[in-house]
DOSE-745457 format. One record per residue (C-alpha): residue in three letters; x, y, z. Coordinates in pm, whole numbers, padded with zeros to 5 digits, always signed. Layout:
// residues N
alaXYZ
...
***
This chain:
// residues 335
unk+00036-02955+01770
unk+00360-03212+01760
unk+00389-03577+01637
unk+00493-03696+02003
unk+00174-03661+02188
unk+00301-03524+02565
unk-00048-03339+02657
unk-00202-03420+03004
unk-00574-03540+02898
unk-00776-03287+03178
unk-00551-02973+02993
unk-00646-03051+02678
unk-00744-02763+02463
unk-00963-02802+02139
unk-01032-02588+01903
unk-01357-02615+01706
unk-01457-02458+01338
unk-01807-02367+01398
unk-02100-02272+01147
unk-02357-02204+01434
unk-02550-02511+01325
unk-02693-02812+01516
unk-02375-02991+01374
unk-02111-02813+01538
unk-02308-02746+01852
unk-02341-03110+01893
unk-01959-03177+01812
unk-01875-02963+02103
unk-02103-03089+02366
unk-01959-03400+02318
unk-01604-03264+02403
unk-01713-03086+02694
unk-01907-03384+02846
unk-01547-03524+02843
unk-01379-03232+03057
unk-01185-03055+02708
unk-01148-02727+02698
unk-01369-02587+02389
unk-01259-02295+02189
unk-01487-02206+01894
unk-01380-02065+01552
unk-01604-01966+01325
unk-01497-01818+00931
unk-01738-01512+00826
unk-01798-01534+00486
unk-02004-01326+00227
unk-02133-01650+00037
unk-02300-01758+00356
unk-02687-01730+00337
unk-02771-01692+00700
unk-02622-01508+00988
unk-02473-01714+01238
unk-02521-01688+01574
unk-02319-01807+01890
unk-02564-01720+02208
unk-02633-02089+02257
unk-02211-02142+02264
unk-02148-01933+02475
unk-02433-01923+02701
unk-02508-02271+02736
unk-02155-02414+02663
unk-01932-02193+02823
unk-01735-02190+02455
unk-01532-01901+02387
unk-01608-01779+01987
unk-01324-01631+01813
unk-01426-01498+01395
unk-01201-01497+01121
unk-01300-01342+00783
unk-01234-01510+00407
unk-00948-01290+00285
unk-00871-01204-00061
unk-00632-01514-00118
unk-00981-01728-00125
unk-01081-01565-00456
unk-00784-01741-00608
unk-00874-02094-00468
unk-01218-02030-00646
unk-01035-01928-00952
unk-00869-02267-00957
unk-00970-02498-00726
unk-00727-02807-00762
unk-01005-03053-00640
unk-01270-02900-00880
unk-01602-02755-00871
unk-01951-02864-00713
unk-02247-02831-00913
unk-02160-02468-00993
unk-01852-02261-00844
unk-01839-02419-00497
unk-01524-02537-00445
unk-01572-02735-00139
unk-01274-02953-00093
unk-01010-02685-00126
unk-01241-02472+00105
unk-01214-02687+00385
unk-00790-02700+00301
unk-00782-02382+00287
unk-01002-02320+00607
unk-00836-02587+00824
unk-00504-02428+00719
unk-00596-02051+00829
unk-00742-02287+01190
unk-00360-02442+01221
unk-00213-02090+01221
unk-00476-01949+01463
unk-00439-02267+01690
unk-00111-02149+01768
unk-00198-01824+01865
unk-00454-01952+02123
unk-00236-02266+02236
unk-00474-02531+02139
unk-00390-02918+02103
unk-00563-02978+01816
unk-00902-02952+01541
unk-01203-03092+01539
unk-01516-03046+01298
unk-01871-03129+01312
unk-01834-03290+00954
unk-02042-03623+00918
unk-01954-03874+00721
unk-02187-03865+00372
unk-02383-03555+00464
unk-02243-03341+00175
unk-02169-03500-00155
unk-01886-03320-00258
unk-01684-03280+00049
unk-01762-03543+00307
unk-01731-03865+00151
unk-01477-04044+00279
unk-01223-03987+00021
unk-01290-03640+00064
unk-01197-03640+00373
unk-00926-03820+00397
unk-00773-03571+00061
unk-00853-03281+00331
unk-00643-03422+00616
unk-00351-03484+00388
unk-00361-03151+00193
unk-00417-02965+00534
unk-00130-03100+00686
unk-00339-03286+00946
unk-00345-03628+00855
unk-00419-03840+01184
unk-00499-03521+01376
unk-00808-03418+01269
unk-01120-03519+01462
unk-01479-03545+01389
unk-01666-03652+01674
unk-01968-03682+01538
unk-01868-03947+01269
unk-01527-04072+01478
unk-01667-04468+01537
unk-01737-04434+01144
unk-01348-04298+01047
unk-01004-04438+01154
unk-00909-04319+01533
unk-00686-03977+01548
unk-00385-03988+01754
unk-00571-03828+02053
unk-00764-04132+02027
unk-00502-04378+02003
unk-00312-04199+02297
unk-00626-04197+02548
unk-00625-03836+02533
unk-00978-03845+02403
unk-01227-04126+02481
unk-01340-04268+02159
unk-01583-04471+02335
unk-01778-04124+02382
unk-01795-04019+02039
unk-02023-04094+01736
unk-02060-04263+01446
unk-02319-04109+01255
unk-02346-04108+00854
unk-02562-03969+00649
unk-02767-03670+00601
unk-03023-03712+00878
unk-02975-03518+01174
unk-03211-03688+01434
unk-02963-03821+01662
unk-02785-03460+01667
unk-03111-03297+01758
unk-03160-03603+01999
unk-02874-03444+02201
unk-02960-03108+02169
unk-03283-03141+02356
unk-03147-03428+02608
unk-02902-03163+02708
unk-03147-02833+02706
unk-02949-02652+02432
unk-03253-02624+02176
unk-03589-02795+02114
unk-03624-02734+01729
unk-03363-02710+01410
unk-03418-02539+01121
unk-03226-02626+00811
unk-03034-02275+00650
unk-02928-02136+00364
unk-02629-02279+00253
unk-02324-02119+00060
unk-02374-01858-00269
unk-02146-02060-00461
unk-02367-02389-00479
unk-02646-02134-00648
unk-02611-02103-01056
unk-02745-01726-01011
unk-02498-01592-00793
unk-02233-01852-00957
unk-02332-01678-01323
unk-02239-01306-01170
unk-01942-01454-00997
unk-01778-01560-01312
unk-01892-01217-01454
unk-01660-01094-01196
unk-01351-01326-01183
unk-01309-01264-01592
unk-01323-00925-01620
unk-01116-00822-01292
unk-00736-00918-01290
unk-00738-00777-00881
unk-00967-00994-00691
unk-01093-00865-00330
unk-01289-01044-00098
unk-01517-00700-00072
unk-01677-00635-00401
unk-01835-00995-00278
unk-02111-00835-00128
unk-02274-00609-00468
unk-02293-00988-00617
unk-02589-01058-00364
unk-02802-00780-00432
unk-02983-00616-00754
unk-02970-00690-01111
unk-02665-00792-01275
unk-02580-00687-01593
unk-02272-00665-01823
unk-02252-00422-02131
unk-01930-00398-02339
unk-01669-00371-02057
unk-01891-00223-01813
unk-02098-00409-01531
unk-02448-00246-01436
unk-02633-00305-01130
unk-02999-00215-01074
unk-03187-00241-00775
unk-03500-00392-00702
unk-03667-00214-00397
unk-03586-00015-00130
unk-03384-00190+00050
unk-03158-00313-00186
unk-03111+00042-00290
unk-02977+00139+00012
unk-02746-00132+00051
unk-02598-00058-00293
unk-02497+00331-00223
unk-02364+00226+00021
unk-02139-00068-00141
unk-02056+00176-00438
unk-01681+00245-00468
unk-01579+00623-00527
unk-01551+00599-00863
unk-01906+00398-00955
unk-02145+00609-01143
unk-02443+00588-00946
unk-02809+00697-01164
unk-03172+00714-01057
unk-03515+00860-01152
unk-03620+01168-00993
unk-03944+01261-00832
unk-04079+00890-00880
unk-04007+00565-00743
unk-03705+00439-00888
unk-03405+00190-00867
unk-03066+00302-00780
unk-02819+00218-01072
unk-02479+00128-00993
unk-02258+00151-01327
unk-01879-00032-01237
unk-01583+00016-01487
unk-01460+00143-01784
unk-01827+00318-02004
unk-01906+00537-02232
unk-02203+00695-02414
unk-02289+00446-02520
unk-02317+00231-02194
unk-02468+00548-01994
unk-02762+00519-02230
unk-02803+00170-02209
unk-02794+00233-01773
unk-03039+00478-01839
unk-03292+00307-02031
unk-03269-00018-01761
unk-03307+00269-01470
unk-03630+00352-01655
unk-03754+00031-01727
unk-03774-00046-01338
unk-03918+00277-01234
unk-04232+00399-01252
unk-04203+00590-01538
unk-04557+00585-01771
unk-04401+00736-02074
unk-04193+00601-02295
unk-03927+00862-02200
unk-03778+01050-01906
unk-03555+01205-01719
unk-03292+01069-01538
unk-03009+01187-01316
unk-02632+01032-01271
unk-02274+01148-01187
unk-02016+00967-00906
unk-02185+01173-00631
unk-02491+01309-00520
unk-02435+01653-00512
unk-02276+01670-00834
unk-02547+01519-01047
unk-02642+01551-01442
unk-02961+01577-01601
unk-03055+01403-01939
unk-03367+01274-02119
unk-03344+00913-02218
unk-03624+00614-02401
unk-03726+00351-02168
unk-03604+00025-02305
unk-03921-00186-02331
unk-03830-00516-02491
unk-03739-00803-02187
unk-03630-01018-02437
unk-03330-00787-02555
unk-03238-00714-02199
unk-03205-01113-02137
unk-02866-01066-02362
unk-02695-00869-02120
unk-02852-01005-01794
unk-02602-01225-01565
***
């Protein structure tokens, strides 16, 4: 928390950004096994793939889980990320800045002494080589103070370490992307027998990436929330308007209820059917387009048929529409 280093080593408070994965787990056992205090902090984020889950933290470590959520500020970082882009739109360098900087102002709230990560060294080619990390320290404001135990023996010693506060002799020096000696620990220690690799983030996929540039250039207000809609149906863009269509059951469900008040929403009545979610600015135009998709991906036999639309469901129209038949005109508007 301060340059001059005044802590007493058994009060020593550390908080830990957590994913839920073997990495972090690890990373904490290893501060525990020294006597620190463990708070977790984990960021909930809709461009994760998996649900986390904290039973084993808690349960087995004794570690308090606090959850913070990606707010709308994070849209701009992806807008213009001043370290650049990953394959596709993951900005991963000024994610971890801009993470580790929402953890400093949280650390104060809690009292904690300082950060640590489960980062290794080399496991992630954009964001943990080691000029990565060291850009990350710097641009976080946490040059020196930043540890990762799990790669410490492999990166220069923190201040905690230089000070005795923390005994480097305890930590790791792993590198790479093999987690053996992570899941080494994990069973030595009774916290899980088996690890399964998970999804990873939304913006490292060219799909969701296409539908996320979609977004960013045709809204001037970004918000965190109209996240979500990206992950489910089919995306596409006509003129000025953006049409969703789902694929099955469940995604229909899930996209009445992301709609906003003002979406059109359109189905087919009386026969299986996709909800159709129609966003922005449309007009006749556009509404027949919608139509003919919400056909397409129903059950409809005939070439034609009825379909009903309006903002709300008990305020619906009725109109015929054609079933647009050709895939390879469709692949013009498709995100």
């Amino acid at each position: 928390m301060v340059d001059e280093i005044t802590l007493k080593k058994d009060k020593l408070k550390g908080l830990g950004l957590i994913s839920g994965g073997l990495d972090s787990l690890t990373a904490c056992l290893l501060l525990k096994q020294q006597g620190i205090e463990v708070i977790g902090l984990n960021f909930k984020s809709p461009f994760c793939q998996y649900e986390s889950r904290f039973d084993i933290f808690r349960e087995k470590l004794g570690i308090e889980v606090y959850s913070l959520s990606l707010e709308d500020d994070f849209l701009d970082i992806i807008s213009n990320p001043k370290f650049g882009y990953g394959r596709n739109l993951n900005p991963c360098v000024d994610c971890r800045i801009y993470i580790l900087k929402k953890a400093k102002e949280f650390m104060k709230k809690i009292k904690a002494d300082f950060i640590f990560t489960g980062e290794v060294l080399n496991q992630r080619p954009k964001s943990q080589h080691m000029k990565a990390l060291k850009i990350v320290e710097k641009e976080s404001g946490l040059e020196g103070k930043l540890l990762r135990p799990l790669s410490a023996l492999a990166l220069e010693p923190t201040i905690y370490e230089d000070q005795d506060l923390i005994d480097r002799s305890k930590l790791l020096g792993i590198k790479g992307r093999s987690r053996k000696i992570q899941l080494g620990l994990a069973r030595r220690y009774g916290l899980l027998e088996e690890y399964y690799a998970c999804g990873g983030c939304l913006l490292t996929d060219i799909n969701f990436s296409n539908r996320l540039r979609d977004y960013l250039k045709f809204n001037s207000c970004l918000k965190i929330k109209d996240m979500d809609i990206l992950r489910y149906g089919r995306h596409f863009r006509f003129n000025n308007a953006k049409i969703i269509v789902g694929r099955n059951e469940i995604e229909n469900n899930i996209l009445v209820q992301l709609k906003k008040p003002k979406d059109l929403i359109m189905e087919v009545p009386d026969i299986p059917s996709p909800i159709t979610i129609i966003q922005g600015d449309f007009t006749e135009k556009t509404l027949k387009f919608a139509a003919s998709l919400t056909l397409r991906y129903s059950d409809l036999k005939e070439s034609e048929g009825k379909v009903v639309y309006g903002n709300e469901y008990q305020n619906l129209s009725k109109e015929i529409f054609t079933k647009i038949e050709n895939d390879e005109f469709l692949k013009n508007y498709l995100l």
